[in-house]
N, C-alpha and C positions, 0 to 999 in steps of 0.2 A: 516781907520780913527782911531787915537787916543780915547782910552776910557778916557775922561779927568776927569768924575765923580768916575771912578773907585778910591775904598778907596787907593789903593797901592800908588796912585800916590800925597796924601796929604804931608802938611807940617808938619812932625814927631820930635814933641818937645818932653821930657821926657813924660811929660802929656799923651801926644796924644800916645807916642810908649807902652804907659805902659795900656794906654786904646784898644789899637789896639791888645796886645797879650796878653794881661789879658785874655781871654777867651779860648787860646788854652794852656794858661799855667794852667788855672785852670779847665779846659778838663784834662790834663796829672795828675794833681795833685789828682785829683778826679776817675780815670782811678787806679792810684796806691793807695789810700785810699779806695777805694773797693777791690781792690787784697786782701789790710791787713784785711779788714771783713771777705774774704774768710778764709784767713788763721788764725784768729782767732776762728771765730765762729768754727771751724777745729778744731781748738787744744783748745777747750774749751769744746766740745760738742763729739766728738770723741777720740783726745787723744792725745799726744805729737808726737806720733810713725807718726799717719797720718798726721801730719804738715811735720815731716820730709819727709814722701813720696810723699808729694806738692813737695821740693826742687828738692829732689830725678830726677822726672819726668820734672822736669823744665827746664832742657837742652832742650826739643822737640820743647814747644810751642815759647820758643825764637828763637831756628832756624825757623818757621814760622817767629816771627816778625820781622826777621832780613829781608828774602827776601820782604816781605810785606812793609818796612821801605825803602829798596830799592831802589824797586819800586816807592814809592810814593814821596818820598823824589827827585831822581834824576830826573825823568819825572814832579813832581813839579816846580825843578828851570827850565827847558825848555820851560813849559806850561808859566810862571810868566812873562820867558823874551820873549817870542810869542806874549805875550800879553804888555809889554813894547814897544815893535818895531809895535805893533797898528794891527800883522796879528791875529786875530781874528778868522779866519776860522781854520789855523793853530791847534791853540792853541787847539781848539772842536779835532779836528781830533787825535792832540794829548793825550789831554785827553782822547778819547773814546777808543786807543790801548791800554793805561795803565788800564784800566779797566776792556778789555779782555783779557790780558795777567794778570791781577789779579786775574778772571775767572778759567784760565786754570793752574795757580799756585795752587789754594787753592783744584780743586778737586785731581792735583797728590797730593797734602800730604794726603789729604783725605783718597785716595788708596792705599798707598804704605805704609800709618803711619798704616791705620789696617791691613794691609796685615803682616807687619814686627812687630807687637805689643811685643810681649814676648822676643825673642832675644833683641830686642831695650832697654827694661825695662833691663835685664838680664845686656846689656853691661853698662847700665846708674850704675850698683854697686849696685841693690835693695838689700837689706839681705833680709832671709826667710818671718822675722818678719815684713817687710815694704812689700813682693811683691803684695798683694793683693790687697792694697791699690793704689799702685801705676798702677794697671791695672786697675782699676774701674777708677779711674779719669783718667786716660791717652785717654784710649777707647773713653768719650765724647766729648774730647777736639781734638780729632784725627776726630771724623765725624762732629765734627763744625768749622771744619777749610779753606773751602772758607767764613765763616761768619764771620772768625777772621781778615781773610786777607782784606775782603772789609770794615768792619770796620774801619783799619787801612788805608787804602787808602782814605777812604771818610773825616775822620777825618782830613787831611793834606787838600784835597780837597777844601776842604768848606773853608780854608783858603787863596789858591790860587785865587777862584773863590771870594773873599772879604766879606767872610759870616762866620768872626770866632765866632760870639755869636749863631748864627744855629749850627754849630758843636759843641760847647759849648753844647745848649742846650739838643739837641736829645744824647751828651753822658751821660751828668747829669741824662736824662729818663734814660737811659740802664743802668747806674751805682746805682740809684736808686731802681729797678727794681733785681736787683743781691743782692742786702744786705736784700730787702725782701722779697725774693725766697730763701737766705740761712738761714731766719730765719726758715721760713715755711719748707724747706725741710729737713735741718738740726737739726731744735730742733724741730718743731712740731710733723714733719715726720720721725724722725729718720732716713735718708735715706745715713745719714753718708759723706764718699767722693763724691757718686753718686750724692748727691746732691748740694753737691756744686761744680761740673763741671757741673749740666744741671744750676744752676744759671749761672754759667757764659757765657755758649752757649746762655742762654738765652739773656745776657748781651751784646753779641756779635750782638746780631741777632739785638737789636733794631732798633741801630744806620746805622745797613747794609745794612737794607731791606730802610728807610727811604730815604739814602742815593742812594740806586738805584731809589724810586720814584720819588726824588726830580730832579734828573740831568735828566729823562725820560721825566717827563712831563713840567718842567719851562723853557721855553722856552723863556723867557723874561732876565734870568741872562747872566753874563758874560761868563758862561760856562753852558754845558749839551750835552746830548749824540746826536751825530751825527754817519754817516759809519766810523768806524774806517779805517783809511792807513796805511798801512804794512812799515811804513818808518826804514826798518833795522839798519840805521847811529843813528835814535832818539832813539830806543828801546838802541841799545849798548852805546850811549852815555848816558842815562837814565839808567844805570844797572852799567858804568861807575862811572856816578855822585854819583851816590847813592850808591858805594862802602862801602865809610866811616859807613855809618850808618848798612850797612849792615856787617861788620866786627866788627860794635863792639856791635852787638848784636851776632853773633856768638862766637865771645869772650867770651862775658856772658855765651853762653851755655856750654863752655870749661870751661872758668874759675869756674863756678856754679859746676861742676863735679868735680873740683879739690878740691874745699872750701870742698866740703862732701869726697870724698875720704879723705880727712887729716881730717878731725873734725871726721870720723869714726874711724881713726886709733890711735886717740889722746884722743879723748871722749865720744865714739860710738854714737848709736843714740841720746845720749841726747846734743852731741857734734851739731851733723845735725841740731837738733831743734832752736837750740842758735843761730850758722849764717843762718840758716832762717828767724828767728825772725831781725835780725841787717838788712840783707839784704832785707828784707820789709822793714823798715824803709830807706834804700838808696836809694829805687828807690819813696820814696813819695818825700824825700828831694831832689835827684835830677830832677826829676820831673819838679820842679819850673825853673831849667836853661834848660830843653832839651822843655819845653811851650814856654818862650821866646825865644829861638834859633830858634823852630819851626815856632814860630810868625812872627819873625822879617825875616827870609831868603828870601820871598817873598817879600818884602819891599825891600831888596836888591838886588834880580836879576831885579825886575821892574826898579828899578833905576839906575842898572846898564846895562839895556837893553836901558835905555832911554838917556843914556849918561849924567846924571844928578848929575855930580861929585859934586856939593856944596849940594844937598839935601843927595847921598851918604857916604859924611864926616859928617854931623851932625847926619845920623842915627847912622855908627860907635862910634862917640864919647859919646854920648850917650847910647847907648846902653854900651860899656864898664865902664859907672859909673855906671849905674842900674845893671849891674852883679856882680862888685865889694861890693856892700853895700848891696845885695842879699845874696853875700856868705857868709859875716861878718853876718850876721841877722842867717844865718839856721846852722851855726857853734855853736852860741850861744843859739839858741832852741835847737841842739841836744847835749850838754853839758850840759842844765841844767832840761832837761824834758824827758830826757830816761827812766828816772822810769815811769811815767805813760806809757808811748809809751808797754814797755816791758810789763805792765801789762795788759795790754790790751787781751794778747796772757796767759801769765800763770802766777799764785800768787806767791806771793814776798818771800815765803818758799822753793820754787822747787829749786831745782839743778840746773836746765836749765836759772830760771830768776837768778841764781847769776853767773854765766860762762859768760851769754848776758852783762851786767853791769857792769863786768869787761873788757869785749872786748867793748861793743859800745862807752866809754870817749876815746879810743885809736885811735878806727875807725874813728870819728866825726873830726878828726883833716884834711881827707883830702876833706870836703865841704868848705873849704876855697882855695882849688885851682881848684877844679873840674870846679865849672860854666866856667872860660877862657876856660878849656882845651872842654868842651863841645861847647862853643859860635866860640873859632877857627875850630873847624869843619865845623859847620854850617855855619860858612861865606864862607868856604873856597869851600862847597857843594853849595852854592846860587850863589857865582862868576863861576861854574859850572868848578871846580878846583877841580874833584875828587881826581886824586895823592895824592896832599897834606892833605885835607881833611881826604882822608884813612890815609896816614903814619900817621899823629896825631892821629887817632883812634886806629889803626892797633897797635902803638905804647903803648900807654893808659892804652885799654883794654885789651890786650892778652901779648905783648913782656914785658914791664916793671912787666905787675902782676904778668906772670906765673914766671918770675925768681922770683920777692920777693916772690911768695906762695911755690916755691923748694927749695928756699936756707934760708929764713929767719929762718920759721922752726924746719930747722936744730940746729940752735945757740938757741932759746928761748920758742920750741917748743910749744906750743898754741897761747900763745904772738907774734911770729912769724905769725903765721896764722892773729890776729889781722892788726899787723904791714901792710901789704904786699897792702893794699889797700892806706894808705897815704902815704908811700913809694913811691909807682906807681905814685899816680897823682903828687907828688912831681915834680917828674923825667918828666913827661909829660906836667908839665905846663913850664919847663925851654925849651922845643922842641917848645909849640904852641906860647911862646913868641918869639922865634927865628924868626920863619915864618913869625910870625905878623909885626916883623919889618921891616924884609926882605924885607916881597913883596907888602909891604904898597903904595908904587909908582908905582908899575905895575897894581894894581887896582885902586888906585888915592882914595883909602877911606881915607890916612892920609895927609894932607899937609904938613909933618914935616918927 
């Protein structure tokens, strides 16, 4: 029987779509505005050097969120359209696999991330001056890593399951909870990197452990744990789906290693610190398109489980105005409010805030095509369209950037490092309109 109450299956007017993922966009947004606490109170309270050996070590914990993203993203659109086609039982069963194969994800990295710790740092490019730093924070963030992984799982969750203001809420605690535990450990306690990786573990932990009570004992919602089935077609199609997201978060851990390998070889470490500081700020602004992507894609595979091709065209066309007039808005806050953003991390006399200020007016230029090239994945992820989904990712974040970060470079060398990221989306938003038109009739979301 039809969940006919279920929120997924309402009439989604701008209002309503904007009220509907308001809460997991302002989950992401707040998600990445504690990151930049972290890394300020860092390089405020510690020093420029340990911001840099945040970036440094930041390859790791993205490969975490990439399979984590995965996961929860591909077994997401599954769980969403189970529940559009009204099988209910299904959808628990499938939920309750992705939960323990989230399980048994988060303690191999656990293992294997401290088992491998030093060579891993060593190949990540630490110099002498950054390696210490970068083992102290790595090491905590290596044994809270099935807490990061169910985080991230449950966070998507709680949306599938039509409860994006509870996801919301319990990350606001955990995010809450990290900026003051890094005041407290960081400036009270001096406890430096160390402790701003146990805020964050702790940060992890809120939302994780909440998140297993919640789906254990509510027995009344749309979802909660039942015996997980071993259905190996769901799992591979669920690992499938959720390619895209999982590539372009390994991207980032690729890409993140190239930005520092070149800003070392161009700026050294104070080069690291400047696209650290830029790259906080890209992941709060984008943020805002990968909340509404995450919001809406549920909305879309229910509807497109349900065969509801006129409620399915009015979420697409709307949601593509509310992305368009998103991008135009976070284009023009980060053109005209970098300075404070930047100051945030270090005063307006360092060498590092004037390197960041001349690269971030350059960078800002490509949040005006990012949101599409992030919203065409996600549609193409919720129509359970992994292929394309990846190629736009795949495309995005790793093929289009790593040529602009090897060849641009070359011609304008630092500028060139700027360049290489609105270059990229450039190039990737002329690929996800391609698609968008293409296969507009084979999903029946355009009439046109």
């Amino acid at each position: 029987m039809r969940q006919s109450h279920n929120q997924l299956s309402q009439d989604f007017t701008i209002p309503t779509l904007l009220k509907f993922t308001a809460p997991t966009a302002v989950m992401l947004v707040f998600m990445s505005l504690y990151q930049m606490v972290d890394g300020a109170f860092v390089s405020r309270f510690v020093g420029e050097n340990a911001l840099s050996a945040l970036n440094i070590v930041y390859p790791v914990p993205s490969i975490m969120i990439a399979f984590s993203i995965m996961l929860a993203t591909g077994s997401g659109a599954i769980i969403a359209k189970n529940m559009g086609e009204g099988d209910m039982q299904t959808a628990r069963e499938n939920f309750s696999l992705a939960a323990a194969v989230g399980l048994v994800l988060g303690v191999c990295f656990m293992v294997f991330g401290t088992a491998f710790l030093k060579p891993l740092i060593q190949m990540l490019g630490a110099t002498p001056v950054l390696y210490s730093y970068c083992y102290d924070y790595l090491l905590i963030l290596m044994l809270s890593a099935p807490l990061s992984i169910f985080q991230m799982l449950f966070q998507n969750f709680f949306v599938t399951a039509g409860k994006p203001h509870l996801g919301m809420i319990v990350t606001l605690v955990g995010g809450v909870s990290n900026i003051a535990l890094d005041y407290l450990l960081i400036k009270v306690y001096q406890m430096g990197v160390v402790g701003a990786a146990l805020a964050t573990a702790i940060g992890y932990a809120i939302p994780a452990i909440f998140g297993l009570c919640y789906f254990a004992v509510n027995r009344k919602g749309t979802l909660y744990f039942v015996k997980p089935v071993l259905r190996k077609q769901v799992l591979l199609h669920s690992c499938v789906n959720g390619s895209s997201e999982m590539v372009n978060n390994l991207a980032v851990a690729i890409t993140t290693f190239l930005f520092n390998t070149l800003m070392l070889k161009y700026a050294g470490e104070t080069g690291v610190a400047a696209i650290t500081i830029v790259l906080y700020a890209q992941f709060l602004m984008t943020a805002v398109f990968m909340g509404f992507s995450s919001g809406i894609a549920p909305v879309v595979s229910y509807n497109y489980g349900s065969q509801n091709t006129k409620q399915l065209q009015k979420v697409f066309r709307n949601s593509m105005y509310v992305v368009g007039v998103i991008s135009v808005i976070v284009f023009v806050l980060a053109e005209f409010c970098s300075d404070p953003v930047i100051q945030i991390f270090v005063k307006p006399d360092s060498e590092v805030f004037q390197i960041t200020k001349h690269g971030f007016g350059i960078f800002s230029v490509s949040f005006l095509f990012t949101g599409v090239n992030i919203f065409a994945s996600a549609l193409f992820t919720a129509f359970s369209n992994g292929k394309v989904s990846a190629i736009l990712s795949f495309l995005r974040t790793f093929v289009f950037l790593v040529i602009c970060l090897l060849v641009l470079p070359l011609f304008w060398s630092i500028y060139g490092i700027w360049l290489a990221v609105p270059a990229a989306e450039i190039l990737a938003f002329g690929v996800s309109v391609f698609y968008l038109v293409r296969l507009r009739r084979v999903y029946q979301y355009s009439a046109r």
